[in-house]
VEXZA-36170 format. One record per atom (N, C-alpha, C): atom name; residue in one letter; y negated, x negated, z. Coordinates in nm, 2 decimals. Layout:
N
   a  r       y       x       z
  CA  A       Y       X       Z
...
This chain:
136
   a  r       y       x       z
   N  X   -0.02    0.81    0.37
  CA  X    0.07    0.86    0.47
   C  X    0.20    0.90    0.41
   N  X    0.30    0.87    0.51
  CA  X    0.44    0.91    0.40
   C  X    0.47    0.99    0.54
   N  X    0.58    1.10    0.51
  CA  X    0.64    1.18    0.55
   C  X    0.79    1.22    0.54
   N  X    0.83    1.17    0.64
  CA  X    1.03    1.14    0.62
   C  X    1.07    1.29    0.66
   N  X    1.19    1.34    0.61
  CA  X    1.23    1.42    0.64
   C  X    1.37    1.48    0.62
   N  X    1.46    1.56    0.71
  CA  X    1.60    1.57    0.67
   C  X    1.64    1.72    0.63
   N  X    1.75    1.73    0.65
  CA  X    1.77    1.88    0.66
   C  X    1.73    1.97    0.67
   N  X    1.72    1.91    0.84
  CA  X    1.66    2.02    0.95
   C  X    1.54    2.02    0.95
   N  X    1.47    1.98    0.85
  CA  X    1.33    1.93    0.83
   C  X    1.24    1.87    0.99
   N  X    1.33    1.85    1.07
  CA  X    1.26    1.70    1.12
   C  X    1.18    1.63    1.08
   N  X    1.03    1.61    1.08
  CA  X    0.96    1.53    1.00
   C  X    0.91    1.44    1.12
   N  X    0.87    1.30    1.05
  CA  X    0.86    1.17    1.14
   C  X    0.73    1.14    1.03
   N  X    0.64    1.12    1.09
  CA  X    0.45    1.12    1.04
   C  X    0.45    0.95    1.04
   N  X    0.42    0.91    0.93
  CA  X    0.40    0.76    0.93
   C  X    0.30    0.71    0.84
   N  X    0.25    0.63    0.90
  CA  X    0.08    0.63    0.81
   C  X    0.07    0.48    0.80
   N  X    0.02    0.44    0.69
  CA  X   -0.02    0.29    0.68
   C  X   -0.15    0.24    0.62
   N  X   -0.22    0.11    0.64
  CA  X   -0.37    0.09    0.60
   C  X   -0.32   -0.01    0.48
   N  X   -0.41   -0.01    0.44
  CA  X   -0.42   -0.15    0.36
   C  X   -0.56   -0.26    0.39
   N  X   -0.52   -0.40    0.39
  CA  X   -0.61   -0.49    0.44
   C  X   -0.70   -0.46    0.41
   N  X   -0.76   -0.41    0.31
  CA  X   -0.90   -0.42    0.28
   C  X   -0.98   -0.27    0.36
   N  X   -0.93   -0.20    0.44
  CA  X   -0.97   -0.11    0.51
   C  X   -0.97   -0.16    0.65
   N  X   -0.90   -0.23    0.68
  CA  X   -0.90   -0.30    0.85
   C  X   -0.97   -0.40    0.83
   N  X   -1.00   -0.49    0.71
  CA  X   -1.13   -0.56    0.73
   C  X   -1.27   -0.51    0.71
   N  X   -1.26   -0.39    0.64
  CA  X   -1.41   -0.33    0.60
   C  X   -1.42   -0.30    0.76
   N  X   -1.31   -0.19    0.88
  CA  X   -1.34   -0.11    0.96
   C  X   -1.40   -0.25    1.06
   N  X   -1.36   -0.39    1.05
  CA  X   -1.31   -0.46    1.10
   C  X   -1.54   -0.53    1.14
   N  X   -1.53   -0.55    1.00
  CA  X   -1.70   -0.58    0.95
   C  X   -1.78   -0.45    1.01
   N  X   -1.76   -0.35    1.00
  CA  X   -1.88   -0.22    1.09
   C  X   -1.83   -0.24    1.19
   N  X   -1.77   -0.24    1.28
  CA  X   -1.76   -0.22    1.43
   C  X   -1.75   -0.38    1.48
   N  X   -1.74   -0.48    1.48
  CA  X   -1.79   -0.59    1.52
   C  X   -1.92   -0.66    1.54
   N  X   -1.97   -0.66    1.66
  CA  X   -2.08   -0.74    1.71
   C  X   -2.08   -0.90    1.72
   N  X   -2.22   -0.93    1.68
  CA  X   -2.23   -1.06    1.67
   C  X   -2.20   -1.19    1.78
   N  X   -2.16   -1.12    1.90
  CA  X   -2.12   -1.18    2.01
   C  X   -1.97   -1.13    2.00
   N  X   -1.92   -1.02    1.94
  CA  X   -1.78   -1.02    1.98
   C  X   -1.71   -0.94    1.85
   N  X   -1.71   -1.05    1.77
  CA  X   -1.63   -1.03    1.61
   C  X   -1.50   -0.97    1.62
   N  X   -1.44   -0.86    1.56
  CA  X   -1.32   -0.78    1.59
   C  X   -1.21   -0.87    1.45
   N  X   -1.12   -0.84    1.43
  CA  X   -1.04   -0.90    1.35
   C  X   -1.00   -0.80    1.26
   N  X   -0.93   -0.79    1.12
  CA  X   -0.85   -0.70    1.09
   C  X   -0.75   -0.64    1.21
   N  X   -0.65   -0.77    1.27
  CA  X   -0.53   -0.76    1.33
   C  X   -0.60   -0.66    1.48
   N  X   -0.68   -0.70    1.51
  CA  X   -0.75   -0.62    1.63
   C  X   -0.76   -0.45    1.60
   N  X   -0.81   -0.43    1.49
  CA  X   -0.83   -0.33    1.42
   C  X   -0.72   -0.24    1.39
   N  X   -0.60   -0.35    1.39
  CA  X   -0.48   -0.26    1.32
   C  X   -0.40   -0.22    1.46
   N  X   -0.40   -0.28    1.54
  CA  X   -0.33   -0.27    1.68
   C  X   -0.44   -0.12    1.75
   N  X   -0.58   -0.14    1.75
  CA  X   -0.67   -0.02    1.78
   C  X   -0.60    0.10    1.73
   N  X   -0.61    0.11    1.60
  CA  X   -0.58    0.23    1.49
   C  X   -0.42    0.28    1.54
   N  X   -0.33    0.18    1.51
  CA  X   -0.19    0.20    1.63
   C  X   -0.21    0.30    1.73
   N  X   -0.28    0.21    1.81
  CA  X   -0.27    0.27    1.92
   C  X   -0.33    0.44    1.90
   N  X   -0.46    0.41    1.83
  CA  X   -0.50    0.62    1.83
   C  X   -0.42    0.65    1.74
   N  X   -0.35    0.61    1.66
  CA  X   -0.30    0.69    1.58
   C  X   -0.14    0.73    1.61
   N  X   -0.10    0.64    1.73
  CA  X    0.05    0.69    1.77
   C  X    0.03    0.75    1.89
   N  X   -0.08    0.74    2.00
  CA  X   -0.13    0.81    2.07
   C  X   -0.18    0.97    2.05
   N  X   -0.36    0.93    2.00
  CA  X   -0.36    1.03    2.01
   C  X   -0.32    1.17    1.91
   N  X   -0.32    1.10    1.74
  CA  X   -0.30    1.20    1.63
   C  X   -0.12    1.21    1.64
   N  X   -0.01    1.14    1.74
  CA  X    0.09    1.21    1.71
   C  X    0.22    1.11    1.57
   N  X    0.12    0.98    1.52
  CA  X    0.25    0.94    1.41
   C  X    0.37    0.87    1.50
   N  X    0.43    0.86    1.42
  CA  X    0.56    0.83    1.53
   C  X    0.56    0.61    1.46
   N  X    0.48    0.58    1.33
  CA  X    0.49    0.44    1.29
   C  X    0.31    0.42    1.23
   N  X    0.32    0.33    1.25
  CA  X    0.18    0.29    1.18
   C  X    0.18    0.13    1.13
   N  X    0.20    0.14    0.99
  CA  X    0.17    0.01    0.95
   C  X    0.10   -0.06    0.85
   N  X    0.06   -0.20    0.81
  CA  X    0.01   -0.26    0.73
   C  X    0.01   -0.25    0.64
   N  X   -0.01   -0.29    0.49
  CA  X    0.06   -0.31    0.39
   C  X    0.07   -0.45    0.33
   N  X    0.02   -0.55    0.39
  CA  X    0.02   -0.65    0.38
   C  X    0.13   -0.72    0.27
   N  X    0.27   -0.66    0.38
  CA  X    0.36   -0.76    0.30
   C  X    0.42   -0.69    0.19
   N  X    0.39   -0.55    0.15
  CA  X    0.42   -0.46    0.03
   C  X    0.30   -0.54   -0.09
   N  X    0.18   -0.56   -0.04
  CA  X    0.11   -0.64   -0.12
   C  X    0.18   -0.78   -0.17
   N  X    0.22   -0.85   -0.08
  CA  X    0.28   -0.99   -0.13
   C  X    0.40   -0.94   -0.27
   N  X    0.46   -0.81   -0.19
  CA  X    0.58   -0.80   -0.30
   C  X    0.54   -0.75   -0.42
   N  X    0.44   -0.65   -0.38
  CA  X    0.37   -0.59   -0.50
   C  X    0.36   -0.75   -0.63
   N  X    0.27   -0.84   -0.54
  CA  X    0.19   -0.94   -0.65
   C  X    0.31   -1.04   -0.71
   N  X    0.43   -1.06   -0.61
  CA  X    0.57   -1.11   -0.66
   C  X    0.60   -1.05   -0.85
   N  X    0.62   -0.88   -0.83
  CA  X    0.65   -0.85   -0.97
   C  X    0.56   -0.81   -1.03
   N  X    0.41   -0.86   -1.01
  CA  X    0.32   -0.85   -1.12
   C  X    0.33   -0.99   -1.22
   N  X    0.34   -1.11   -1.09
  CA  X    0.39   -1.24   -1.13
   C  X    0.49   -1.22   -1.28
   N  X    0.59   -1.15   -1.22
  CA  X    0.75   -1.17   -1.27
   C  X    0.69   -1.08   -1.39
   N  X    0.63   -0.96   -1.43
  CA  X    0.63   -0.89   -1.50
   C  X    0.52   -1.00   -1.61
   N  X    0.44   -1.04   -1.58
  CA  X    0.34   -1.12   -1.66
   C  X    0.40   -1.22   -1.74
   N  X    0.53   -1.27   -1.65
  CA  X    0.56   -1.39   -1.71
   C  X    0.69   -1.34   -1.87
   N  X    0.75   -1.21   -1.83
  CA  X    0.82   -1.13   -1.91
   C  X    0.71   -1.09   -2.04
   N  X    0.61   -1.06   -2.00
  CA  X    0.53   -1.02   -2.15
   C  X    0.49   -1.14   -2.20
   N  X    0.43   -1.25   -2.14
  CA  X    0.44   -1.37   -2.21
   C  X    0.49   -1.38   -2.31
   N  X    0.65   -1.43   -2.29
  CA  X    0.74   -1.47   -2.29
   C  X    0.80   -1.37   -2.48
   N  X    0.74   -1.24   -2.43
  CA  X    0.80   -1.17   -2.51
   C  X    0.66   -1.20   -2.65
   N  X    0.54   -1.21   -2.63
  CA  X    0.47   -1.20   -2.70
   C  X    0.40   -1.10   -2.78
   N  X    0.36   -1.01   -2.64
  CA  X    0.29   -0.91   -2.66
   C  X    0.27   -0.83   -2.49
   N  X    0.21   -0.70   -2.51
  CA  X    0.14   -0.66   -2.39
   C  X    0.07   -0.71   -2.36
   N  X   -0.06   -0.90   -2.37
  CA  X   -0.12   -0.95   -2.29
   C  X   -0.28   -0.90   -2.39
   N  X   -0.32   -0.88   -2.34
  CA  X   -0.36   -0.91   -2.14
   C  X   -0.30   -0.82   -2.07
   N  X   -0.26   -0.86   -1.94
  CA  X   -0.20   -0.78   -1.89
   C  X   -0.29   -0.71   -1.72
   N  X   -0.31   -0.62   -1.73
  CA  X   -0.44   -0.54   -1.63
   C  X   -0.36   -0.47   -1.53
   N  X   -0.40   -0.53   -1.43
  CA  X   -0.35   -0.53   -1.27
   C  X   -0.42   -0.51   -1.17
   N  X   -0.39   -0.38   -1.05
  CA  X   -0.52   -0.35   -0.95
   C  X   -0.42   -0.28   -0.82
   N  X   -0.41   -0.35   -0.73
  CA  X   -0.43   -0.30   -0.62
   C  X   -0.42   -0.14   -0.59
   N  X   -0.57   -0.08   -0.68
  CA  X   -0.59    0.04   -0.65
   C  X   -0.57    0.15   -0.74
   N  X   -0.49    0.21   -0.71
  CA  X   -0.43    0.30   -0.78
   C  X   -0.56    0.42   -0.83
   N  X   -0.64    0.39   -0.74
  CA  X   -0.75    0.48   -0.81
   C  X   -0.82    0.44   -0.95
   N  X   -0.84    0.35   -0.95
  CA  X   -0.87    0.25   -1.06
   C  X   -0.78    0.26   -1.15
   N  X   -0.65    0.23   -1.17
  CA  X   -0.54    0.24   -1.23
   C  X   -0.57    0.41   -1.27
   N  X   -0.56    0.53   -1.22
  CA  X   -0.58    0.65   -1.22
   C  X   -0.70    0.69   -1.35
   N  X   -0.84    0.60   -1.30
  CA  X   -0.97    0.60   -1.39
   C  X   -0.92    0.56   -1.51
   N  X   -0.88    0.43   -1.50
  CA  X   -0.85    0.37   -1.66
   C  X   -0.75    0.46   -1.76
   N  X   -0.67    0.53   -1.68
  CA  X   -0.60    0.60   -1.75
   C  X   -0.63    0.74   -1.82
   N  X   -0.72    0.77   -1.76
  CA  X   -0.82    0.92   -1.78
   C  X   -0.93    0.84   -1.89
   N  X   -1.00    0.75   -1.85
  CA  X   -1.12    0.74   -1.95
   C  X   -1.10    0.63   -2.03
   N  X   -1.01    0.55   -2.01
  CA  X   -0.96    0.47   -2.15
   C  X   -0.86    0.42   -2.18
   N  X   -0.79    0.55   -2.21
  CA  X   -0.65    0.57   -2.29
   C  X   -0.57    0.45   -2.33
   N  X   -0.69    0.39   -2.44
  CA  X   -0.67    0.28   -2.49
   C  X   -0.60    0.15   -2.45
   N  X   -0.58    0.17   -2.32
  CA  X   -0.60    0.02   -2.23
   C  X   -0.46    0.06   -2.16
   N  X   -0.40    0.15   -2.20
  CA  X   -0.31    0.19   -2.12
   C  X   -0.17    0.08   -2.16
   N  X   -0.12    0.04   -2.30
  CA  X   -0.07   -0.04   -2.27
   C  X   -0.04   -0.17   -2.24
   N  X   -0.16   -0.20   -2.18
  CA  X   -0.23   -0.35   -2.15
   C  X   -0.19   -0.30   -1.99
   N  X   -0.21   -0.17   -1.93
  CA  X   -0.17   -0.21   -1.80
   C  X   -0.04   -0.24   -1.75
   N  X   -0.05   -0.29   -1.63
  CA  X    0.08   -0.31   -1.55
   C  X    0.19   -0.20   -1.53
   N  X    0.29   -0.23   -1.51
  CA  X    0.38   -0.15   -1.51
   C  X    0.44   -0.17   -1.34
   N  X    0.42   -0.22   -1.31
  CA  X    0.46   -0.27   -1.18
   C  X    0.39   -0.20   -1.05
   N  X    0.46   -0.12   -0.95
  CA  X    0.44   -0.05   -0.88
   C  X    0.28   -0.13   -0.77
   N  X    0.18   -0.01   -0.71
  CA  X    0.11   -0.06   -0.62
   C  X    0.15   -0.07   -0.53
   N  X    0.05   -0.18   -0.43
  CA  X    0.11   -0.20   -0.32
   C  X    0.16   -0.10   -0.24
   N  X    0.04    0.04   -0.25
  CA  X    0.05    0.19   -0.18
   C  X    0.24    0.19   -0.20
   N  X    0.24    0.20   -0.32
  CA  X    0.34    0.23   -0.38
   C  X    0.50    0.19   -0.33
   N  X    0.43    0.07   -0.30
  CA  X    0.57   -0.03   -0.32
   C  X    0.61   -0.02   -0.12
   N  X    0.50    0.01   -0.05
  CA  X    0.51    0.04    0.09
   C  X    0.59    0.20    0.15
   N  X    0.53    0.30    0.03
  CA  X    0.60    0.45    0.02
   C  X    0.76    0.40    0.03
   N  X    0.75    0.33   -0.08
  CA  X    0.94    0.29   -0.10
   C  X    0.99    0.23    0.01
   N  X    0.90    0.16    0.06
  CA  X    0.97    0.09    0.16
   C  X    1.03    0.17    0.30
   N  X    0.91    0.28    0.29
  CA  X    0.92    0.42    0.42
   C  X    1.01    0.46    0.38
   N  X    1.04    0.48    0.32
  CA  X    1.13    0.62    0.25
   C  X    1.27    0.57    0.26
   N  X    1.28    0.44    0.20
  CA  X    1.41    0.36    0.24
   C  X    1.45    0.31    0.34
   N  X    1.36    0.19    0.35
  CA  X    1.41    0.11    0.48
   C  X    1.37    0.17    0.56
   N  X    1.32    0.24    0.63
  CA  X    1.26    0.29    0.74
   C  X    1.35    0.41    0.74
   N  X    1.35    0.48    0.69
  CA  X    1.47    0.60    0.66
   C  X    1.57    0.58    0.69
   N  X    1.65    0.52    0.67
  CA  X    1.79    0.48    0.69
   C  X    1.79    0.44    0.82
   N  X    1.69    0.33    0.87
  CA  X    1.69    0.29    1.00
   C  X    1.64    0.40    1.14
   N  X    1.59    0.49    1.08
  CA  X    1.64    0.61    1.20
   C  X    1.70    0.75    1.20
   N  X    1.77    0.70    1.08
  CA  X    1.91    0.82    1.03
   C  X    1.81    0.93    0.96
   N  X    1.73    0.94    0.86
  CA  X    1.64    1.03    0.77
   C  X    1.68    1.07    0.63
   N  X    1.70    0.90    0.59
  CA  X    1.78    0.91    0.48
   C  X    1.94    0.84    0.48
């Protein structure tokens, strides 16, 4: 969940999923006569969540993911290249990322340097979204 805010501390409540939670919610609430979709799931959640809980956006992360895996691409091909850092260890989940860094130190500079999707979607609220309704 990101939270924009100005001056006047106006704050604008903006929440977003990541695919793999609108397909999990997508697989328990679908029946064998009437299979729900992620996309169905994410339009549902919309709806309660600009309804009833009050955010003013609610979105995917989908294409923060595409961009995310863009500069893990671009970053892998830079350590290549350079002849060192590989293997190069990449995840999605920042919790994971979080683990490995607590319980094996070791591995830290094998990981990625390249923002998560979470990550790379926060920036996107904070910026592009900010600017587009005068926040930032």
């Amino acid at each position: 969940m990101s939270v924009l805010s100005d001056e006047k501390d106006e704050r604008v409540a903006i929440v977003s999923f990541a695919p793999q939670s609108l397909a999990s919610l997508a697989a328990v609430y679908s029946r064998s006569d009437d299979p729900l979709t992620p996309r169905e799931v994410l339009h549902r959640m919309r709806e309660f969540c600009t309804e009833v809980l009050g955010f003013a956006y609610v979105f995917d992360t989908t294409f923060a993911r595409h961009l995310a895996l863009k500069e893990h691409v671009k970053e892998f091909i830079e350590r290549q290249s350079g002849g060192s850092g590989l293997p190069m260890l990449a995840s999605a989940c920042p919790g994971w990322i979080c683990y490995a860094e607590k319980t094996h130190p070791e591995m830290i500079p094998f990981i990625a340097k390249t923002k998560s999707p979470q990550q790379v979607m926060g920036t996107l609220v904070k910026k592009w979204i900010g600017r587009r309704i005068g926040k930032k």
